[in-house]
C-alpha positions in Angstrom: 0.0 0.0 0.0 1.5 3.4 -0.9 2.3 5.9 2.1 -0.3 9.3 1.6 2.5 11.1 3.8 4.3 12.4 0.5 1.3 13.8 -1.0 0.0 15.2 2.0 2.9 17.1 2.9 3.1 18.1 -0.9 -0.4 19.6 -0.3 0.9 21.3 2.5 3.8 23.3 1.5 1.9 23.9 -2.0 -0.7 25.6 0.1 1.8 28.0 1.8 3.3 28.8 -1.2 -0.3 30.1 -2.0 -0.8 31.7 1.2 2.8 33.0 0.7 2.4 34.5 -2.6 -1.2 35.9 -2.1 -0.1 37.8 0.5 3.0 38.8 -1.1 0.9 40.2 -3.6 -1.3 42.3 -1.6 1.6 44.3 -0.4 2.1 45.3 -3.8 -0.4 46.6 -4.6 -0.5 50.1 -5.2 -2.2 52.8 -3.6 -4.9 54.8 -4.8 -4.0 57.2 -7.2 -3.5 60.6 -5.9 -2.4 64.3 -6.7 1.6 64.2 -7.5 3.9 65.5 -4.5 7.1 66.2 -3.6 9.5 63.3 -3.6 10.2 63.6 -0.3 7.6 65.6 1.7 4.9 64.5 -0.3 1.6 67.0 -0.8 0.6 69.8 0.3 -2.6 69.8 2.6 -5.0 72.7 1.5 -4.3 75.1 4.4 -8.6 76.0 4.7 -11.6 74.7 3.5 -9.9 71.3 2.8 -13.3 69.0 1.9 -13.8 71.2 -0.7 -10.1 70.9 -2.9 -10.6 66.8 -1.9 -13.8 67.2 -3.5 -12.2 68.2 -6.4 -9.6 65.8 -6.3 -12.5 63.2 -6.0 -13.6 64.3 -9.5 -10.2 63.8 -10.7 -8.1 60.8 -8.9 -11.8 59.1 -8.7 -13.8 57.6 -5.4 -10.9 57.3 -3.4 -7.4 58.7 -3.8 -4.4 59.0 -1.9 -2.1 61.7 -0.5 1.3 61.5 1.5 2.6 64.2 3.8 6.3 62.8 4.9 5.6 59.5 6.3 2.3 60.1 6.8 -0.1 58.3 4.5 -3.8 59.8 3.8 -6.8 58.3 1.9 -9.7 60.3 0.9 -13.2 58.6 0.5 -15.5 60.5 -2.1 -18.5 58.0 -2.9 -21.0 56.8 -1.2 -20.5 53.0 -2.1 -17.0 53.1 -1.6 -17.7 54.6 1.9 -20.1 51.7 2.5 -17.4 49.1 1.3 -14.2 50.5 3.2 -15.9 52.5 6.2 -18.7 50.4 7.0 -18.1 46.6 5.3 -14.1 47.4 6.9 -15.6 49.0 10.2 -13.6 46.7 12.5 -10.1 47.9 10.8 -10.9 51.5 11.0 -12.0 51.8 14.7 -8.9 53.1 15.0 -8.1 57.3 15.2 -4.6 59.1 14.2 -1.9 59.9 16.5 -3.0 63.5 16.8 -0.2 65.1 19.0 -1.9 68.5 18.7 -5.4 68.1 19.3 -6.0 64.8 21.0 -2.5 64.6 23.3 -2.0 68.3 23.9 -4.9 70.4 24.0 -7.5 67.2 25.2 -4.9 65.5 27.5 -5.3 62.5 26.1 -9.3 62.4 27.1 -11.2 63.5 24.3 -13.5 60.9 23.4 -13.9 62.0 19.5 -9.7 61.6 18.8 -9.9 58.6 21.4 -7.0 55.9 19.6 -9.1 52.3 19.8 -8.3 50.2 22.9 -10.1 49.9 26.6 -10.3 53.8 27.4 -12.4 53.6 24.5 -14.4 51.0 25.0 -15.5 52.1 28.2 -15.9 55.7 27.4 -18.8 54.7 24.4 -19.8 52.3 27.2 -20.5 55.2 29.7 -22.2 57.5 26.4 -24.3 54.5 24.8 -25.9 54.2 28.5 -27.4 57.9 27.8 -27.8 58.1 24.7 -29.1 55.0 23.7 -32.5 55.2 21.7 -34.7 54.3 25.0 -33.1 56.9 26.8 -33.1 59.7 24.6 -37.0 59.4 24.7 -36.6 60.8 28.2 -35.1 63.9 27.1 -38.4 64.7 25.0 -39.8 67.5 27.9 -36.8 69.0 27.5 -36.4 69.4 24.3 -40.3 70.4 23.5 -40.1 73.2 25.9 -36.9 75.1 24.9 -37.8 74.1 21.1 -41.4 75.9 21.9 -39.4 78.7 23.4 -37.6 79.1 20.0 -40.8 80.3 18.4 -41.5 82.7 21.4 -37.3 83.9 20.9 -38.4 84.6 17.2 -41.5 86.4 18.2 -39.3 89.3 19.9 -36.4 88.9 18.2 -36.4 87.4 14.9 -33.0 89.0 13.5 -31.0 87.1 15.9 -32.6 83.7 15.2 -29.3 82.0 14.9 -28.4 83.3 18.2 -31.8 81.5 19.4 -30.9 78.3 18.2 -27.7 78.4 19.8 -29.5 78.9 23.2 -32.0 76.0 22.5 -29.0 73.8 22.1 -27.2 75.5 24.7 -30.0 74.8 26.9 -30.6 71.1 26.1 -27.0 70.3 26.2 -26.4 71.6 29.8 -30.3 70.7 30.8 -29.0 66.7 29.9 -25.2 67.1 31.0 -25.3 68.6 34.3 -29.0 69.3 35.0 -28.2 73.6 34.5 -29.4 75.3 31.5 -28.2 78.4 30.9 -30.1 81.5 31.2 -28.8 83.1 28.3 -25.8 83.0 25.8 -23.6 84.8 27.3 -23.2 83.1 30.9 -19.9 82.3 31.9 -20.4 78.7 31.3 -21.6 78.7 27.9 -19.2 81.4 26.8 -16.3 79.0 27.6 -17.0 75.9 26.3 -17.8 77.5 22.6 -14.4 78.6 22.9 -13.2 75.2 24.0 -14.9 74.0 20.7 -13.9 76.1 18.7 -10.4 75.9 19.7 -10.8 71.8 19.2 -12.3 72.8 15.7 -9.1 75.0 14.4 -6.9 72.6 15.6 -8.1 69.2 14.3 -8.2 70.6 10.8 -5.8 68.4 8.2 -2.7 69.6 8.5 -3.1 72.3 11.1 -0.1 71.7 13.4 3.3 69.9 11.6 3.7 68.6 14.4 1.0 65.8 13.4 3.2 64.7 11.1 6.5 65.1 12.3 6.4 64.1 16.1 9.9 65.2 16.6 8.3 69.1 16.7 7.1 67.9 19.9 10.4 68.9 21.6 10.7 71.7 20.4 11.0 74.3 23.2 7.8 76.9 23.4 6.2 74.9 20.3 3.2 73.5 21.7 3.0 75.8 24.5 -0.4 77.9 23.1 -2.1 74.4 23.4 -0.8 73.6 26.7 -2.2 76.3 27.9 -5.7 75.9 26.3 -5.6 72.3 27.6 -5.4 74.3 31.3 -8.3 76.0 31.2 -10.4 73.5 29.4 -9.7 71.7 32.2 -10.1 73.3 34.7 -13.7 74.2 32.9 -14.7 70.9 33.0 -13.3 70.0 37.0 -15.5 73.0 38.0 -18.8 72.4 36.3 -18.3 68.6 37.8 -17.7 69.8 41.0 -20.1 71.6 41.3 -22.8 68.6 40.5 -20.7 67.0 43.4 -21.7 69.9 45.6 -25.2 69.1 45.1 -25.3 65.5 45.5 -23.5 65.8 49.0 -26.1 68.2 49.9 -28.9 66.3 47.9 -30.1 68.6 45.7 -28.7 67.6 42.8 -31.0 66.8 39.7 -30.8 63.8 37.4 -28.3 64.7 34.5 -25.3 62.7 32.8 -22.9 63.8 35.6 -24.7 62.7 38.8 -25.0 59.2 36.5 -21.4 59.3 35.7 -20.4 60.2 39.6 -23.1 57.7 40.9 -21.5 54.9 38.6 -18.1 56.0 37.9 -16.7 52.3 39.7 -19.0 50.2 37.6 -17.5 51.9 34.1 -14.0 51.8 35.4 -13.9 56.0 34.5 -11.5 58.0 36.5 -11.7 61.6 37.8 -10.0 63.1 34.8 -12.2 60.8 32.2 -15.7 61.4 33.9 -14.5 65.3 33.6 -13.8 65.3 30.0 -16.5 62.8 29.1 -19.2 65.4 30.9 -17.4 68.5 29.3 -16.8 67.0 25.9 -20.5 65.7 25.4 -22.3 69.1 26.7 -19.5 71.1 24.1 -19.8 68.7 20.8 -23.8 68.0 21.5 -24.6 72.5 21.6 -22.0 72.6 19.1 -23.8 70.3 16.4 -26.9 71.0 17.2 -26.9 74.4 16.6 -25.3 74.3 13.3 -28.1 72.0 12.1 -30.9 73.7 13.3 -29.3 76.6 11.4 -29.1 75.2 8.4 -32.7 73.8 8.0 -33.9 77.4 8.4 -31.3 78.5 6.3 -32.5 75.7 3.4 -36.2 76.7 4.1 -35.8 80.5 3.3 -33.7 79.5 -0.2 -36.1 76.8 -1.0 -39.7 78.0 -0.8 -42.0 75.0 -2.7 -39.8 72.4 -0.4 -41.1 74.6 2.7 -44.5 74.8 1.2 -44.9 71.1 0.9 -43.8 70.3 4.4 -46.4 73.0 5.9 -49.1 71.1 3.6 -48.4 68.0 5.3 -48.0 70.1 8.9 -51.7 71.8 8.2 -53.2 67.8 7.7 -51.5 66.1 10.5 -51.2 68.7 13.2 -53.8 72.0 11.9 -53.1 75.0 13.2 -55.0 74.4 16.9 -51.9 72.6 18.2 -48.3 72.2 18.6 -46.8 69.7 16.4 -44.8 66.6 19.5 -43.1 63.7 19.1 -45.6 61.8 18.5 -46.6 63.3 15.5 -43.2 62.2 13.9 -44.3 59.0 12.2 -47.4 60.9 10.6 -44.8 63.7 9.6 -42.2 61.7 6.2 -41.9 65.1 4.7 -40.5 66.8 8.1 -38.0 64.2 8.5 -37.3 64.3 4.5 -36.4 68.1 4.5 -34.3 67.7 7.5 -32.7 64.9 6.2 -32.2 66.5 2.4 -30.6 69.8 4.4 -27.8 67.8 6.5 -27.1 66.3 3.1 -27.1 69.4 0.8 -25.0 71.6 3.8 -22.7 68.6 6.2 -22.1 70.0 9.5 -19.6 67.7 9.7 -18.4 68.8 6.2 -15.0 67.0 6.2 -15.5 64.2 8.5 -13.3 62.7 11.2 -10.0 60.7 10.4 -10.1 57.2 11.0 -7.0 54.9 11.0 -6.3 51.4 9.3 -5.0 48.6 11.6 -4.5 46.7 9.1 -4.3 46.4 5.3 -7.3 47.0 3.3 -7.8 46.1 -0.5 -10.0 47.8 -2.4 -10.6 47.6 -6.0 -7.2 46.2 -6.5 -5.3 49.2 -4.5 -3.9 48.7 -0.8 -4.6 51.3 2.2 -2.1 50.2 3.9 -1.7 49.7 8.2 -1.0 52.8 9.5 -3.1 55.3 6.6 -5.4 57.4 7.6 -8.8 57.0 6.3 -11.4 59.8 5.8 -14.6 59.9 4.4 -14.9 62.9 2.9 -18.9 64.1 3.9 -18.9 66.9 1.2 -17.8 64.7 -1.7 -20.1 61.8 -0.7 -23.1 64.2 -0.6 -22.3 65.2 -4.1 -22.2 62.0 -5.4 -24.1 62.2 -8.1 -24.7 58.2 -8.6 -26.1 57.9 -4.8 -28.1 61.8 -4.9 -29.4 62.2 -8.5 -29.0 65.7 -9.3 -27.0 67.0 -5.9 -26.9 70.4 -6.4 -30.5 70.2 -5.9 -32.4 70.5 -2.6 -34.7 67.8 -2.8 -36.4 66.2 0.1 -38.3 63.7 -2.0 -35.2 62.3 -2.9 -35.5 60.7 0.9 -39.1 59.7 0.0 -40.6 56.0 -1.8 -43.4 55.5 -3.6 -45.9 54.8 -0.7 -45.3 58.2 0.5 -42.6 57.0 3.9 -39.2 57.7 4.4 -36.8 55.9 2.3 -35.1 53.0 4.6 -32.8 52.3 1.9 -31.0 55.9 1.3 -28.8 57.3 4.1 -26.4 59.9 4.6 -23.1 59.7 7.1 -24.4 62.7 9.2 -23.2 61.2 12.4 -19.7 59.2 11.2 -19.0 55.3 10.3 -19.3 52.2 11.5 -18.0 51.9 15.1 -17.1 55.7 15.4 -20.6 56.6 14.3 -21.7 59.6 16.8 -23.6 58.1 20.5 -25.3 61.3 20.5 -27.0 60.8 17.0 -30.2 59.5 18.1 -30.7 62.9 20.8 -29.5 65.0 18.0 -32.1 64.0 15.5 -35.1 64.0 18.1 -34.0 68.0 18.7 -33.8 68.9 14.7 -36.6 67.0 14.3 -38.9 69.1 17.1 -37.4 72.3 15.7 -37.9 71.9 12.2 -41.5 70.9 12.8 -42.7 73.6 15.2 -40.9 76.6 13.3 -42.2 75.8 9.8 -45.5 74.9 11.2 -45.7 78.5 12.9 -43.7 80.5 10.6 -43.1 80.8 6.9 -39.5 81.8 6.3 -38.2 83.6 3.6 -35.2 85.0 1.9 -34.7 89.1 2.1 -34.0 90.1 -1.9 -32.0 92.6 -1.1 -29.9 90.8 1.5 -29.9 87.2 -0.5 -28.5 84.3 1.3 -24.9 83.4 0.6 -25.3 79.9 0.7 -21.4 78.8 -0.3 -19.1 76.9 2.0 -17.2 79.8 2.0 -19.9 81.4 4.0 -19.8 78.6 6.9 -16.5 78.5 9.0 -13.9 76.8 7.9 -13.8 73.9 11.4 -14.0 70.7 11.9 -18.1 71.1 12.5 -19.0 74.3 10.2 -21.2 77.1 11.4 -23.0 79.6 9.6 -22.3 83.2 9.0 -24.8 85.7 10.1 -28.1 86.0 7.2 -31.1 87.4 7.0 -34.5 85.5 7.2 -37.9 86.8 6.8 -40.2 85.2 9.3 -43.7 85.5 8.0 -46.5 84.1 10.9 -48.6 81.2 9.7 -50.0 81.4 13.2 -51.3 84.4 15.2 -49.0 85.2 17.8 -51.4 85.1 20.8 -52.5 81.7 19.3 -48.8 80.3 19.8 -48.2 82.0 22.7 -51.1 80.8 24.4 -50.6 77.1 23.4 -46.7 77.5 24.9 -48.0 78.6 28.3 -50.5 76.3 28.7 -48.4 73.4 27.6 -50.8 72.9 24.8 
């Protein structure tokens, strides 16, 4: 009888040469193709507005290119389906964020949840979020919302020229109201005041290419370099100790509320969290939630007064559902498709978010025959997927029905990455929504806004900021009154 050892260990090394070779292979495969650099420093990252030049580059290299700045290896995502194969499909691989000396080691202390690098801080810091934010727990925060949302309308009422400054209180308000149980009394507390510039000191510096010293560590030693975030880092700090300590205050003397801090305080053993994490966790989610908030709310008004037969069609469907007797709630949501079309169709035609957040590869990724290799980092470019022309027909339009099917409901088979991918996806997306949601509903059921013709609307990304989550600059909007004034003011007060 013939021995099967031979063959079988034939078998064997035949199948590692396969192994062998296929993976030799992959690691030579190219990268996507990308803008031509310097030999040795590579490209040049725009210095502003940089979603828009790597939407060009989208049109040119194609759905996702490559750039290199010194060692440093970046790959931009332009299309939705390729963000749905690499982001999503590859989710596990890009859980990952970027060493970012600057705004994550520096300025954040190493706390920051958004530019948390994967690992167990991580894991228990989402932990901690998810057991607020979750879906079921967000419907708690519906009282909340309703009554400073209702108080928008009233805030228009006196003072409808600084409507963007209302909508900045409303999320002001809900942020604080959910985060430490304190809403402010007015934009301009102390508090509030401070964390915007937190933010938008986290915004500037985050930006691609903002500090070298993202790219080339060694800058870290140099003397006085890094000392203008140092110092930032201080006071943010010491922001966020004092607004915790003073829910500790309250709980020793038991008159503190419910809020996100007493829960983090009451269970900080359980997650694992330590003084310095519960801090930052607290004073990160009150400053990203306002931050995004407002800038959405924004730009649904903003896409109502430039868009006049959209806003006609949702007050159609607001005059069946709700009438003009009542306030529009949350429960009037699933009645409501065009509501949640328009507000969808708006954080698609202006990203708050515009550029996305950089994720980064832990291992090698193949795509289409090109590598993104261990170490890249990965961003999926929110401008340049909204624009994708085979995923948004036509999208330079504004066009809620885009988000609606044929039996008049809300698409469950179109989406946009508003809130981030796969395992970085946003905890705070589902109490975001609920709040545009409320607002875009009650002001376009009471008002009907318009654009002034002698003061038209610059809608252009050069008239947001150029940060990491974009804001408005100042316009003008016409608020006409679909409802008499004593009518709305009259169901506010009496809770109607």
């Amino acid at each position: 009888m013939i021995s099967q050892t031979p063959f079988a260990v034939i078998g064997l090394l035949a199948a590692l040469v396969f192994v062998k070779a296929f993976y030799t292979r992959r690691k030579h495969l190219p990268l996507p193709p990308g803008p031509p650099g310097h030999w040795l420093f590579g490209n040049v990252l725009p210095k502003s507005h940089a979603p828009v030049q790597f939407a060009k580059w989208t049109e040119e290299y194609g759905p996702v290119f490559s750039l290199r700045q010194g060692p440093r290896v970046w790959v931009i995502i332009g299309r939705y389906q390729a963000a749905m194969d690499i982001m999503e499909k590859e989710g596990a691989s890009l859980i990952d964020r970027p060493r970012y000396i600057s705004a994550s080691e520096v300025l954040s202390g190493g706390m920051r949840v958004v530019v948390e690098r994967a690992g167990d801080r991580l894991k228990r810091l989402r932990r901690v979020l998810h057991a607020q934010l979750q879906p079921k727990v967000a419907v708690t925060y519906e009282d909340i919302q309703t009554t400073n949302a209702r108080n928008v309308l009233l805030d228009i009422f006196d003072d409808p020229n600084n409507h963007q400054m209302h909508v900045r209180r409303y999320a002001a308000s809900v942020v604080l109201s959910i985060t430490y149980a304190h809403p402010p009394t007015s934009l301009s507390s102390p508090l509030v005041r401070a964390v915007n510039l937190c933010l938008s000191r986290f915004g500037s510096t985050i930006r691609p290419g903002a500090w070298l010293v993202d790219t080339y560590p060694i800058l870290q030693y140099v003397p006085g370099y890094l000392n203008q975030l140092k110092e930032w880092h201080q006071e943010e700090k010491a922001l966020f100790d004092g607004v915790l300590q003073g829910v500790k205050n309250e709980m020793v003397t038991g008159t503190a509320r419910p809020c996100f801090a007493k829960f983090l305080l009451e269970h900080q053993r359980d997650y694992s969290i330590s003084d310095g994490e519960l801090s930052y966790v607290a004073g990160s989610l009150f400053g990203a939630g306002s931050d995004t908030t407002a800038s959405a709310i924004t730009i649904v008004m903003m896409a109502a007064a430039k868009h006049p037969s959209a806003q006609t069609r949702v007050q159609e469907e607001l005059d069946a559902v709700v009438g003009r007797e009542r306030l529009p709630t949350f429960a009037d949501q699933p009645m409501l498709p065009q509501v949640t079309a328009f507000m969808l169709e708006a954080l698609r035609w202006r990203p708050v978010s515009i550029g996305g957040f950089a994720h980064r590869a832990t291992k090698d990724i193949i795509w289409n025959g090109y590598r993104i290799p261990a170490g890249a980092s990965v961003i999926g470019n929110h401008w340049a997927i909204a624009n994708d022309p085979d995923t948004y027909p036509d999208p330079q339009k504004f066009d809620p029905q885009r988000w609606i099917d044929e039996q008049g409901r809300v698409r469950d088979d179109l989406r946009f990455c508003t809130y981030g991918f796969g395992r970085r996806v946003c905890p705070g997306q589902h109490v975001a929504n609920r709040s545009i949601y409320i607002n875009t509903a009650l002001v376009l059921w009471a008002f009907r806004l318009r654009e002034n013709l002698s003061a038209l609307i610059d809608t252009s990304l050069y008239a947001f900021s150029d940060t990491a989550n974009m804001h408005a600059k100042p316009f003008e909007v016409i608020f006409e009154k679909r409802i008499e004034e004593e009518t709305i003011r009259g169901l506010v007060a009496g809770g109607d």
